[in-house]
PyMOL Python script that loads the backbone (N, CA, C, O; Angstrom):
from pymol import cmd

cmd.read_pdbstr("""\
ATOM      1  N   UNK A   1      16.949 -33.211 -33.282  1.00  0.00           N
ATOM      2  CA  UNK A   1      16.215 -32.624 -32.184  1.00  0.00           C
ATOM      3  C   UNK A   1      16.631 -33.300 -30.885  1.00  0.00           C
ATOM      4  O   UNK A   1      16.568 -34.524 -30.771  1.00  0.00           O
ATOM      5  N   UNK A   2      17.061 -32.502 -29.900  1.00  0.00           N
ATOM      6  CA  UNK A   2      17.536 -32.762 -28.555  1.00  0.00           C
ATOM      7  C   UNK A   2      16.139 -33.698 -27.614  1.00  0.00           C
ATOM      8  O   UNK A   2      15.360 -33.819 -28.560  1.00  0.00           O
ATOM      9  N   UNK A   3      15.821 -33.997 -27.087  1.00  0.00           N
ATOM     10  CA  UNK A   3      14.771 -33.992 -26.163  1.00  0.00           C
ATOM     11  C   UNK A   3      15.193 -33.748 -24.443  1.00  0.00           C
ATOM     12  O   UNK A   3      15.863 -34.445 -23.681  1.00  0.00           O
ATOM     13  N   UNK A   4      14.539 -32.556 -24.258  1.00  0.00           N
ATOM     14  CA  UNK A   4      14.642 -31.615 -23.229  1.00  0.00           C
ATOM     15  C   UNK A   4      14.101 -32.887 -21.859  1.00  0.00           C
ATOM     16  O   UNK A   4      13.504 -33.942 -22.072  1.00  0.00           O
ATOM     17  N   UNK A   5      14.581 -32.299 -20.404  1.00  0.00           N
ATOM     18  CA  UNK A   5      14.090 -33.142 -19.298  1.00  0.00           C
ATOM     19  C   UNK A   5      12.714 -33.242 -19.957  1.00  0.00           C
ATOM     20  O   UNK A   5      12.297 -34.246 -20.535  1.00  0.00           O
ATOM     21  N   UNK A   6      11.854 -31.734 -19.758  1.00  0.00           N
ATOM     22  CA  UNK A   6      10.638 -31.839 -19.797  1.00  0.00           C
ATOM     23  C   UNK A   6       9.585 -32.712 -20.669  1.00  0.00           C
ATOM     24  O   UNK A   6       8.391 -32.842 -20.402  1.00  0.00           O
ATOM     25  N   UNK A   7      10.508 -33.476 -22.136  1.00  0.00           N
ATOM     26  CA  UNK A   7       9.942 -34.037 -22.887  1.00  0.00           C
ATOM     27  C   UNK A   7      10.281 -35.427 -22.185  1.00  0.00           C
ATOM     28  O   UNK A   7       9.497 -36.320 -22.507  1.00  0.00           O
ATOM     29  N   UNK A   8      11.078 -35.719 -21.476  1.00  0.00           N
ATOM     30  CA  UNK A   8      11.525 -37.071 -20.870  1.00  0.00           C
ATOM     31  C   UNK A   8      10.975 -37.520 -20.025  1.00  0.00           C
ATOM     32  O   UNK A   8      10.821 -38.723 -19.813  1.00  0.00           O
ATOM     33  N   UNK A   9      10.398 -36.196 -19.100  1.00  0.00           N
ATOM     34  CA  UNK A   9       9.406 -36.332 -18.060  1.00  0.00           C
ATOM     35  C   UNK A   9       7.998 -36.592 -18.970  1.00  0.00           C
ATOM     36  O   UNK A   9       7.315 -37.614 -18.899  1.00  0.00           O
ATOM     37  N   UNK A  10       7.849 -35.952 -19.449  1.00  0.00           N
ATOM     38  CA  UNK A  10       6.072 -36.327 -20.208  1.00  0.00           C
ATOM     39  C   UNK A  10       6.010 -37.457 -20.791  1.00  0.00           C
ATOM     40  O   UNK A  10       4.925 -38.011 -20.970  1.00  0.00           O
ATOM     41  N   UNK A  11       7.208 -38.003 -21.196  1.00  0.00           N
ATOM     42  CA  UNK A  11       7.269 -38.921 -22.037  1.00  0.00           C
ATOM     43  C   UNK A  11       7.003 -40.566 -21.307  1.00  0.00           C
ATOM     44  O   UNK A  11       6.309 -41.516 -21.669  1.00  0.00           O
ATOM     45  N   UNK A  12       7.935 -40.345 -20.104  1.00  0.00           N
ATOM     46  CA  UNK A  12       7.713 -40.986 -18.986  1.00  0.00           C
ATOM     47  C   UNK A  12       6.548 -41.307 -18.093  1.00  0.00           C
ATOM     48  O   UNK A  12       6.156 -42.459 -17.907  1.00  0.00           O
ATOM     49  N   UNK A  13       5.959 -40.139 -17.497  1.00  0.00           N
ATOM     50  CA  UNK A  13       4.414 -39.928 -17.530  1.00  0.00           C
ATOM     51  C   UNK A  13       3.194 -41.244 -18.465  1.00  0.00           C
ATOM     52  O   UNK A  13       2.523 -42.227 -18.149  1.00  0.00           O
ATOM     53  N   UNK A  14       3.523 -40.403 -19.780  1.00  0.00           N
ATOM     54  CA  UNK A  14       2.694 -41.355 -20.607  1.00  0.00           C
ATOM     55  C   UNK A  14       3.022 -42.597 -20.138  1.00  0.00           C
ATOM     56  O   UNK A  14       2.060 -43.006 -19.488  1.00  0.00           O
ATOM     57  N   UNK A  15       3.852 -43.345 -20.150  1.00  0.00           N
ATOM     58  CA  UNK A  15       4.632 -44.793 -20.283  1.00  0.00           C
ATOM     59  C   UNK A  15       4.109 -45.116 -19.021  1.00  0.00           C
ATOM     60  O   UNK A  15       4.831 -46.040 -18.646  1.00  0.00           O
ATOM     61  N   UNK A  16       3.177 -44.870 -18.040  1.00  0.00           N
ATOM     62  CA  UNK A  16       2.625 -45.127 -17.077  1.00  0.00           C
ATOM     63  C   UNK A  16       1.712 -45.301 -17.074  1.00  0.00           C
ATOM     64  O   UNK A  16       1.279 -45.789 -16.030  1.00  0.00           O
ATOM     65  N   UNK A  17       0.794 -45.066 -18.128  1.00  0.00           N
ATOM     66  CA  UNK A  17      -0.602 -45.445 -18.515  1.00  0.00           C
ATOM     67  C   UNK A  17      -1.048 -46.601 -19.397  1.00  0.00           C
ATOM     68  O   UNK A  17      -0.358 -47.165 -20.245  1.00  0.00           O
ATOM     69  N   UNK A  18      -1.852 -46.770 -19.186  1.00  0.00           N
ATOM     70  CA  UNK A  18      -2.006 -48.308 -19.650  1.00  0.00           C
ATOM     71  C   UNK A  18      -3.168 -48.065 -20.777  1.00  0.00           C
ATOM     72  O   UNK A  18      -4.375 -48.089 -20.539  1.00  0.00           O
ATOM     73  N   UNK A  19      -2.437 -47.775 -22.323  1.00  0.00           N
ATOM     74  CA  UNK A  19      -3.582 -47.199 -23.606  1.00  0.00           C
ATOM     75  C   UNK A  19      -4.288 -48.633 -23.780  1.00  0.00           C
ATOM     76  O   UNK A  19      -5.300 -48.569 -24.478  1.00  0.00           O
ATOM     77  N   UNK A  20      -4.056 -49.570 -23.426  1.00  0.00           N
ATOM     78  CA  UNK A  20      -5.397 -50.566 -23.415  1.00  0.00           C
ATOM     79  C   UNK A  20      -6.499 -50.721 -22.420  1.00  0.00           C
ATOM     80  O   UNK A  20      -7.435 -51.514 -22.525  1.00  0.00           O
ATOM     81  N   UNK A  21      -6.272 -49.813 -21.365  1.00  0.00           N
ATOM     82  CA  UNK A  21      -7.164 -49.721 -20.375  1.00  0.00           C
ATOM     83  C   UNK A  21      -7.663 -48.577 -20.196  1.00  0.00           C
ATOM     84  O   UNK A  21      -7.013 -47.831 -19.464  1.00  0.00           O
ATOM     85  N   UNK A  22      -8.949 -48.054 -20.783  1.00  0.00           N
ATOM     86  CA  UNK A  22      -9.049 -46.433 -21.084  1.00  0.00           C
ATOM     87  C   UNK A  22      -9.851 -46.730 -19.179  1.00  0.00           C
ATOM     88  O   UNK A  22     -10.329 -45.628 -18.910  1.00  0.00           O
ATOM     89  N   UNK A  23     -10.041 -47.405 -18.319  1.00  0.00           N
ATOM     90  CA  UNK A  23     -10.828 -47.445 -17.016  1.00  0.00           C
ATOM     91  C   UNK A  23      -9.327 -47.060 -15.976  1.00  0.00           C
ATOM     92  O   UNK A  23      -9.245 -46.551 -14.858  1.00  0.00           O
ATOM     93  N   UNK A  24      -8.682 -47.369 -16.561  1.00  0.00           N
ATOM     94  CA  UNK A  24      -7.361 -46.894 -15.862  1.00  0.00           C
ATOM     95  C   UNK A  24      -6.673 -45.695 -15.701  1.00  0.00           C
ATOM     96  O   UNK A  24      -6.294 -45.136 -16.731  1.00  0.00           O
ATOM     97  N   UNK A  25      -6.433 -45.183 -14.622  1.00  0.00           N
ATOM     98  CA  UNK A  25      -6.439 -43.577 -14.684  1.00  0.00           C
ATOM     99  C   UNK A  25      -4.915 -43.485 -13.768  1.00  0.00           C
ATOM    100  O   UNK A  25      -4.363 -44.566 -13.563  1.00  0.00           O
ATOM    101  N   UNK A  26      -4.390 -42.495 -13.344  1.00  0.00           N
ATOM    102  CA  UNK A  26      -3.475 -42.164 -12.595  1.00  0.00           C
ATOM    103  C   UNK A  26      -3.738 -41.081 -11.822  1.00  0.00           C
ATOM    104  O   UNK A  26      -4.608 -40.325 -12.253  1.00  0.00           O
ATOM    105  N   UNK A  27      -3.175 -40.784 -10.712  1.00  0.00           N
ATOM    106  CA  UNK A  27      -3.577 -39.988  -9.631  1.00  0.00           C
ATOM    107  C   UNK A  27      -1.925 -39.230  -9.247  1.00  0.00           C
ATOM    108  O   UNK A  27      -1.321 -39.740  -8.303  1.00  0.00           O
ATOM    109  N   UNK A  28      -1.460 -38.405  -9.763  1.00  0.00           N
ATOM    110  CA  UNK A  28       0.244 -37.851  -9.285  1.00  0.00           C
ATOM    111  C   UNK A  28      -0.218 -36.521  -7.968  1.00  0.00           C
ATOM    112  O   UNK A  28      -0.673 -35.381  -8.060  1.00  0.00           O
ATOM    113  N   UNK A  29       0.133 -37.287  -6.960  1.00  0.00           N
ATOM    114  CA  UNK A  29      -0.128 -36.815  -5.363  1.00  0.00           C
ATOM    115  C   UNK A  29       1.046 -35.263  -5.698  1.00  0.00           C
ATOM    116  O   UNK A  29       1.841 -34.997  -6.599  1.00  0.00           O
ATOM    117  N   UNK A  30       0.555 -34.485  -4.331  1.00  0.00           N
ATOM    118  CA  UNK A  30       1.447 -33.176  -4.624  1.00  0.00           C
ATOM    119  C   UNK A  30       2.906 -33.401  -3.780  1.00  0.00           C
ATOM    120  O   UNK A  30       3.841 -32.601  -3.759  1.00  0.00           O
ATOM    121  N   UNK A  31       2.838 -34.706  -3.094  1.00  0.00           N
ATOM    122  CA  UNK A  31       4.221 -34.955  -2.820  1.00  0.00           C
ATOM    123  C   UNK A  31       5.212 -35.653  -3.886  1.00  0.00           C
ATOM    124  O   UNK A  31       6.394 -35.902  -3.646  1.00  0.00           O
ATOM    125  N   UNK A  32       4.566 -35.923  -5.067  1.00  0.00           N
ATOM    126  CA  UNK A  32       5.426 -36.619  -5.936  1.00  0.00           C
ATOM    127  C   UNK A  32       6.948 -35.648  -6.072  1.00  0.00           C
ATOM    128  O   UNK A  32       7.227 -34.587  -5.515  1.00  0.00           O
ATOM    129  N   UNK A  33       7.666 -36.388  -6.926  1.00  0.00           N
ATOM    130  CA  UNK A  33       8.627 -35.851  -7.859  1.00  0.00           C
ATOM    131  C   UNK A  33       8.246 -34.491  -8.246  1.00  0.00           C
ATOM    132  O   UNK A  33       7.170 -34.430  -8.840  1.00  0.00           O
ATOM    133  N   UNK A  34       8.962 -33.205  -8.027  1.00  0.00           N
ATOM    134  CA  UNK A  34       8.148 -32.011  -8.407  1.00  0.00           C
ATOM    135  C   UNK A  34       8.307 -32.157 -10.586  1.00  0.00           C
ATOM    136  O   UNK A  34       7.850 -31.438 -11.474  1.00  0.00           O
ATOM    137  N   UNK A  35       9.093 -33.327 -10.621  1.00  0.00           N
ATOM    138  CA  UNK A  35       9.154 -33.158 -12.167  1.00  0.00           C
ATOM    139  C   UNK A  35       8.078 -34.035 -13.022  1.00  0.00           C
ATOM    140  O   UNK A  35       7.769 -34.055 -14.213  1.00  0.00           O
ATOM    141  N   UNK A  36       7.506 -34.993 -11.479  1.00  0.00           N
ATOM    142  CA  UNK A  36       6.434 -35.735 -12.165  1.00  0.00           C
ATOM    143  C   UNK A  36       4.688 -34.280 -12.536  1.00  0.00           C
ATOM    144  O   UNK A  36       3.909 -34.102 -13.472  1.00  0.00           O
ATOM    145  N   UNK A  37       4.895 -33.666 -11.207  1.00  0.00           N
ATOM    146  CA  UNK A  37       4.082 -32.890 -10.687  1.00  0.00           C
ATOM    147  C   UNK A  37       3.631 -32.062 -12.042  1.00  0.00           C
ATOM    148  O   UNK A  37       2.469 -31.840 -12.381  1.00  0.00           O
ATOM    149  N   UNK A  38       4.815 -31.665 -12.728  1.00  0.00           N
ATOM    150  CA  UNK A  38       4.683 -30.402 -13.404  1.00  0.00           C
ATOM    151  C   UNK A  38       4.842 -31.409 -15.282  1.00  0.00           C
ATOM    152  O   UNK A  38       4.218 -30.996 -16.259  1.00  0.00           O
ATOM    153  N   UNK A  39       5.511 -32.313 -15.330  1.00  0.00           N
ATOM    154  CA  UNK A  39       4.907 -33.284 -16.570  1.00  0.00           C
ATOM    155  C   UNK A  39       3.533 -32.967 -16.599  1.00  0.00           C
ATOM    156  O   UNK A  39       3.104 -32.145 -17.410  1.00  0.00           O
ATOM    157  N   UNK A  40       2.530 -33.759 -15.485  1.00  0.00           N
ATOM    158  CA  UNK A  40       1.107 -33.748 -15.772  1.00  0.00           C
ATOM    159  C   UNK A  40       0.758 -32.943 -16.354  1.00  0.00           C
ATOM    160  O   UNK A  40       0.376 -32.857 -17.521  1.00  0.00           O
ATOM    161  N   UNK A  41       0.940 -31.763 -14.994  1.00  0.00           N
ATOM    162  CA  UNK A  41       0.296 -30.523 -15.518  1.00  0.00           C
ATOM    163  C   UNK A  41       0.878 -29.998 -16.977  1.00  0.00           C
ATOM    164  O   UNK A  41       0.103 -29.106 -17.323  1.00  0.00           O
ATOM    165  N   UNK A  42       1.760 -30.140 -17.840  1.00  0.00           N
ATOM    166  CA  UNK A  42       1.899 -29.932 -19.046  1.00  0.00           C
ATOM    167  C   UNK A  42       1.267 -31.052 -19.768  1.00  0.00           C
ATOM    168  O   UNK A  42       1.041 -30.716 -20.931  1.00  0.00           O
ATOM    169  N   UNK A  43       0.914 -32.208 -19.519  1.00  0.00           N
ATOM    170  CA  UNK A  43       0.251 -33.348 -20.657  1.00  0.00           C
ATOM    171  C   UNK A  43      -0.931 -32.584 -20.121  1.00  0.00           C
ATOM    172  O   UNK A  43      -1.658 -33.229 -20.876  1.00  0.00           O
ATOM    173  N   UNK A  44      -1.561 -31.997 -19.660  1.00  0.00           N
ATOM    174  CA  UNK A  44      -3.172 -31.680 -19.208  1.00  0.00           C
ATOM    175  C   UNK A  44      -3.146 -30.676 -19.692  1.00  0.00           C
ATOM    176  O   UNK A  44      -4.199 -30.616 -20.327  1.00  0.00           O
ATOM    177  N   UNK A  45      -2.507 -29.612 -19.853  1.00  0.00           N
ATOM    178  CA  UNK A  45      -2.464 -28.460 -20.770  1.00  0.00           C
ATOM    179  C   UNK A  45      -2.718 -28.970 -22.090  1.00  0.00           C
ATOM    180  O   UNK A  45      -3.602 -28.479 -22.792  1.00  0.00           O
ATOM    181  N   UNK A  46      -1.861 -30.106 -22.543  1.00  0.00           N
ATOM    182  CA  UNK A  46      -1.643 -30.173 -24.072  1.00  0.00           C
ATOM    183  C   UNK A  46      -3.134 -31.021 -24.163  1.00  0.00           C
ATOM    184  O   UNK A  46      -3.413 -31.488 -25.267  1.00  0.00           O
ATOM    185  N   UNK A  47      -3.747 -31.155 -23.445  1.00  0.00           N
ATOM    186  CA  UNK A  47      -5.071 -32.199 -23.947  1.00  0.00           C
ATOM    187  C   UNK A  47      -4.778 -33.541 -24.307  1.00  0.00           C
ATOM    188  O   UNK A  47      -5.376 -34.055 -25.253  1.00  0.00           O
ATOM    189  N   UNK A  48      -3.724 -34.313 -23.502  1.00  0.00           N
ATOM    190  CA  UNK A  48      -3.162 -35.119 -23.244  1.00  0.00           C
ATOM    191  C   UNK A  48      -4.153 -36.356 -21.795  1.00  0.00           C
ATOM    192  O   UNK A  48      -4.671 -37.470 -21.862  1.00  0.00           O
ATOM    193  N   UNK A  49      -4.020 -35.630 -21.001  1.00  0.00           N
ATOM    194  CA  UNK A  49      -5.199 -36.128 -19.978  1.00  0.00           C
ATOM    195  C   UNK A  49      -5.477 -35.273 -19.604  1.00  0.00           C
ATOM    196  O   UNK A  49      -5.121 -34.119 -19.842  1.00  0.00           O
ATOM    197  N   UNK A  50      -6.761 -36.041 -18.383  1.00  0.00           N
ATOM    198  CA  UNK A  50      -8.245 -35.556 -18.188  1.00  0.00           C
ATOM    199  C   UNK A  50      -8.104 -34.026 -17.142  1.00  0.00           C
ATOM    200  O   UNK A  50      -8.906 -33.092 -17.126  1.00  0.00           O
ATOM    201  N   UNK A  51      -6.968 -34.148 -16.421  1.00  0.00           N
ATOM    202  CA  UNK A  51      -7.011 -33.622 -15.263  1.00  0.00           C
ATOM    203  C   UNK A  51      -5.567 -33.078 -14.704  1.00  0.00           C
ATOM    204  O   UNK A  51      -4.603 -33.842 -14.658  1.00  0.00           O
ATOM    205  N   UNK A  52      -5.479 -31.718 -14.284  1.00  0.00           N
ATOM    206  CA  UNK A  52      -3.801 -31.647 -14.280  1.00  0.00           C
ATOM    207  C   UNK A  52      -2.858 -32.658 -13.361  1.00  0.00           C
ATOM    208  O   UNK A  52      -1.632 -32.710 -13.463  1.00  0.00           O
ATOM    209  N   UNK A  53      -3.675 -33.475 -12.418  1.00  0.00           N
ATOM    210  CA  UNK A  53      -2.705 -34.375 -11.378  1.00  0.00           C
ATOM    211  C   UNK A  53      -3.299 -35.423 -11.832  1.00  0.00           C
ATOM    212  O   UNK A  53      -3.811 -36.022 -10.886  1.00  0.00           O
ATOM    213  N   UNK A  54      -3.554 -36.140 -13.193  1.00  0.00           N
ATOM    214  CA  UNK A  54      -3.804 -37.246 -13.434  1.00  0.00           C
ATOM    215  C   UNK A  54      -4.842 -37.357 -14.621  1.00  0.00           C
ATOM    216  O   UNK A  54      -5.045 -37.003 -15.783  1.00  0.00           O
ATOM    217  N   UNK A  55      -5.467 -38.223 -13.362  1.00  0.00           N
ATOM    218  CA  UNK A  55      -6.872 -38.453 -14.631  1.00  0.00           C
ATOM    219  C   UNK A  55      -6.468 -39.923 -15.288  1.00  0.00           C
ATOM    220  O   UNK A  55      -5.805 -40.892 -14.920  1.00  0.00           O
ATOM    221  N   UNK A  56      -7.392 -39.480 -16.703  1.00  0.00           N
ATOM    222  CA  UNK A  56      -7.332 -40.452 -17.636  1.00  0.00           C
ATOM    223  C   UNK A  56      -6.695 -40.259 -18.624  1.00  0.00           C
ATOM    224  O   UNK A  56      -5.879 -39.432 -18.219  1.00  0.00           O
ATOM    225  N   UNK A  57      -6.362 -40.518 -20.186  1.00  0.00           N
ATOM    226  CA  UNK A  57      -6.232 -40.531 -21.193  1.00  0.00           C
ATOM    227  C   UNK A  57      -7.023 -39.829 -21.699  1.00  0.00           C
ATOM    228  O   UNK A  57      -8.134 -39.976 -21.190  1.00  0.00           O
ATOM    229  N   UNK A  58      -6.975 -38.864 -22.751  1.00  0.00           N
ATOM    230  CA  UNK A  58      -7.793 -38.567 -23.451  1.00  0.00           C
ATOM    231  C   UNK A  58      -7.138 -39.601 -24.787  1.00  0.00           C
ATOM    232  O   UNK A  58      -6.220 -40.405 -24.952  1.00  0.00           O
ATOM    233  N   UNK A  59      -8.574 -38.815 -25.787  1.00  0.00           N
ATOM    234  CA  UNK A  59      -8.108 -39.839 -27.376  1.00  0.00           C
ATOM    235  C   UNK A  59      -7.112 -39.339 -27.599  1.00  0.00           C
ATOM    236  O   UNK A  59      -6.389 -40.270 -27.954  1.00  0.00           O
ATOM    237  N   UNK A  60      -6.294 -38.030 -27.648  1.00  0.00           N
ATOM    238  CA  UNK A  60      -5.075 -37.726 -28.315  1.00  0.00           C
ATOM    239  C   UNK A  60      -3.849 -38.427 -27.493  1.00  0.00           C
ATOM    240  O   UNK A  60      -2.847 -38.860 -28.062  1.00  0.00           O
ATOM    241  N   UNK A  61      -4.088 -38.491 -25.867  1.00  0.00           N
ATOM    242  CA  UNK A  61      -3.612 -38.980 -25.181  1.00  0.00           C
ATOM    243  C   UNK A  61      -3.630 -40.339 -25.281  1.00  0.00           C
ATOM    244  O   UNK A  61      -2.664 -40.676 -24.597  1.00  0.00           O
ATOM    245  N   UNK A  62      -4.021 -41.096 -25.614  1.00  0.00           N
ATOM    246  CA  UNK A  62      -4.386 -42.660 -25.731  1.00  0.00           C
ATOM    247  C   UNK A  62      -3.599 -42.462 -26.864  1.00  0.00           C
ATOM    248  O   UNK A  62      -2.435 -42.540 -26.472  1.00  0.00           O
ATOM    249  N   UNK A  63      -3.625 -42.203 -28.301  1.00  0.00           N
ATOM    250  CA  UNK A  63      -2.628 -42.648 -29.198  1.00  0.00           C
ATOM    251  C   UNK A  63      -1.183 -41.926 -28.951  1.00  0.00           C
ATOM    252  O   UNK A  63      -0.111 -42.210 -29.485  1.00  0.00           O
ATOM    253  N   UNK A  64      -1.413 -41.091 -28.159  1.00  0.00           N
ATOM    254  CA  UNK A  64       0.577 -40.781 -27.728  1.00  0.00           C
ATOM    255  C   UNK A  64       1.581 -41.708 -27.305  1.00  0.00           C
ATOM    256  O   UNK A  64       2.724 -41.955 -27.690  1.00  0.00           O
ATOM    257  N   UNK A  65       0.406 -42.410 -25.885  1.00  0.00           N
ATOM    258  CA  UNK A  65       1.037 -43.414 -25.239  1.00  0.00           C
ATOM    259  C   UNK A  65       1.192 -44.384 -26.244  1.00  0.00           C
ATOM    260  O   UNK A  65       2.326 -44.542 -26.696  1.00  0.00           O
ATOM    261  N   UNK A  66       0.061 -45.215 -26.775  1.00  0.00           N
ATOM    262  CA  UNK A  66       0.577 -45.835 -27.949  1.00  0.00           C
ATOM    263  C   UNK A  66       1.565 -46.523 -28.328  1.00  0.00           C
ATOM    264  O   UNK A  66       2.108 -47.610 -28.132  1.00  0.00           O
ATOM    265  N   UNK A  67       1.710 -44.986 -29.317  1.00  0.00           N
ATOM    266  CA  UNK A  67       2.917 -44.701 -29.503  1.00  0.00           C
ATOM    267  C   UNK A  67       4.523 -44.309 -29.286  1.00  0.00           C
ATOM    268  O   UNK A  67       5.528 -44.224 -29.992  1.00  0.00           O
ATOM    269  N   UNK A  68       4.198 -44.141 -28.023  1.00  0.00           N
ATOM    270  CA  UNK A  68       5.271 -44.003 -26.707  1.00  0.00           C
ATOM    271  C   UNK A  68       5.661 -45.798 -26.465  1.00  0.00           C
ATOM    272  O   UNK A  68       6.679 -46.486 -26.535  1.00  0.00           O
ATOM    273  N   UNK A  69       4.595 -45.966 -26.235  1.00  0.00           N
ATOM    274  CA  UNK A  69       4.672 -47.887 -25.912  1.00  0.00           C
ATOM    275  C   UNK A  69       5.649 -48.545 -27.576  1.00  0.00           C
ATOM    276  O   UNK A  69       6.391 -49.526 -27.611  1.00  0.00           O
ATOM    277  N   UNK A  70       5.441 -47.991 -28.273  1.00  0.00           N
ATOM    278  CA  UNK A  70       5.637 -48.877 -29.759  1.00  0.00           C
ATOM    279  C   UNK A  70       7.007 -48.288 -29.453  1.00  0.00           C
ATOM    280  O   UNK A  70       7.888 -49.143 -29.370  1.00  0.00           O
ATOM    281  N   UNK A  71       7.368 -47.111 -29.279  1.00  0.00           N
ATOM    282  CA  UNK A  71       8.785 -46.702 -30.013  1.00  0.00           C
ATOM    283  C   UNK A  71       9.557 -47.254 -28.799  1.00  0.00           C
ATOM    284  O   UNK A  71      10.656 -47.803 -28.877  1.00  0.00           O
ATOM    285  N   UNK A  72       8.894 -47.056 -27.728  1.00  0.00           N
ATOM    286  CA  UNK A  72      10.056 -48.442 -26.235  1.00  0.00           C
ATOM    287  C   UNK A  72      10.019 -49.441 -27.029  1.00  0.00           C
ATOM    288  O   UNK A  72      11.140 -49.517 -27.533  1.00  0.00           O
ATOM    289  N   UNK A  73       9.091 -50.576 -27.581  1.00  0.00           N
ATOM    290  CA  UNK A  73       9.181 -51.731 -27.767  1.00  0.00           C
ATOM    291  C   UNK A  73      10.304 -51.650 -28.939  1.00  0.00           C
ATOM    292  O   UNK A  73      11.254 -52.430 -29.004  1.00  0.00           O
ATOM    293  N   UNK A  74      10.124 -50.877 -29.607  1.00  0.00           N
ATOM    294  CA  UNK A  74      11.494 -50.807 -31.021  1.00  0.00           C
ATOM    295  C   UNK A  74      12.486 -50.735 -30.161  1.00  0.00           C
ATOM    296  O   UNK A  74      12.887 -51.794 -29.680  1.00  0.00           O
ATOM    297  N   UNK A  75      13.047 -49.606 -29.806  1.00  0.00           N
ATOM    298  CA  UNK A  75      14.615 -49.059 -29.382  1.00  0.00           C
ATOM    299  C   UNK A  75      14.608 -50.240 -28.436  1.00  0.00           C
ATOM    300  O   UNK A  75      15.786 -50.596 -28.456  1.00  0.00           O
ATOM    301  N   UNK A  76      13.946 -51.068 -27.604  1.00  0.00           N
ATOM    302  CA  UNK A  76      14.054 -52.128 -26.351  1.00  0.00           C
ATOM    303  C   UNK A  76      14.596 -53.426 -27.245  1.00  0.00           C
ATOM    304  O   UNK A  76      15.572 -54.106 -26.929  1.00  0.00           O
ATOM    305  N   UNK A  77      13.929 -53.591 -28.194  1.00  0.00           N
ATOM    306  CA  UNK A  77      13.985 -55.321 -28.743  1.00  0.00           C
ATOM    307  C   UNK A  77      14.948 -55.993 -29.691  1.00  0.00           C
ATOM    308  O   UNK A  77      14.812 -56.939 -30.467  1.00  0.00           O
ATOM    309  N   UNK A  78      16.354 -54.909 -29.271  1.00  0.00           N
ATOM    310  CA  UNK A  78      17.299 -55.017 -30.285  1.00  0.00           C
ATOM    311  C   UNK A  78      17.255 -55.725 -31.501  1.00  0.00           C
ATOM    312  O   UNK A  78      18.343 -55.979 -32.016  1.00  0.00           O
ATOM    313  N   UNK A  79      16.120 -56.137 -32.129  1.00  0.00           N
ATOM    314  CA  UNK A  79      15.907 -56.467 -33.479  1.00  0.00           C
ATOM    315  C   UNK A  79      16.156 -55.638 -34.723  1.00  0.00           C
ATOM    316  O   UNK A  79      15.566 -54.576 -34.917  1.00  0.00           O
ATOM    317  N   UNK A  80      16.996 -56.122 -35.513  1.00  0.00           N
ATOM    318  CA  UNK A  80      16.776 -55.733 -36.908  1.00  0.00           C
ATOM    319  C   UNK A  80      15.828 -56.251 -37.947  1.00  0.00           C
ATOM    320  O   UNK A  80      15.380 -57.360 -38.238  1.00  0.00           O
ATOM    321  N   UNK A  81      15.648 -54.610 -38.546  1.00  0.00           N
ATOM    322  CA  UNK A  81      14.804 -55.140 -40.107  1.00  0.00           C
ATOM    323  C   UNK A  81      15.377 -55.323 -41.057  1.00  0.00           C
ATOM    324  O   UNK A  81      16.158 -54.540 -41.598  1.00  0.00           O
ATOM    325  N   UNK A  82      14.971 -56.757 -41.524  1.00  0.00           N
ATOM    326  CA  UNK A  82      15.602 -57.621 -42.619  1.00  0.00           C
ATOM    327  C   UNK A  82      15.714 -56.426 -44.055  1.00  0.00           C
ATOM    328  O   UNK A  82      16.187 -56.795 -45.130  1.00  0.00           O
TER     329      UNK A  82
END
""", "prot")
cmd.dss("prot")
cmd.show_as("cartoon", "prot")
cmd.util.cbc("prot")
cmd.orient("prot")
């Protein structure tokens, strides 16, 4: 499976949120990146977060990032498993 801008952009998105801080929210202004602009608004469609220019995490959203966070820390920590 390829991963499209649009999954790179959402993916990115997530990786900006902080899933240990559910008080922590993001705010994507309408001057952003028009590719940040339109990420949101697709993680807010998917029930991802609270709000199409931001918001919070939701729970499905909180374990994406997560998991977004875990699979950077793998592919990042050039470690092998024994």
């Amino acid at each position: 499976m390829m991963l499209s801008s649009d999954l790179v952009d959402e993916l990115h998105m997530l990786l900006l949120f902080d899933p240990a801080n559910t008080q922590e929210g993001l705010k994507v202004h309408s001057t952003a990146e028009p590719s940040s602009v339109s990420a949101a608004q697709r993680l807010f469609e998917k029930g991802l977060i609270t709000q199409p220019d931001g918001g919070y995490l939701t729970g499905l959203g909180q374990d994406a990032a997560e998991h977004a966070q875990a699979l950077i820390t793998i592919l990042t920590s050039g470690g092998t498993e024994p």
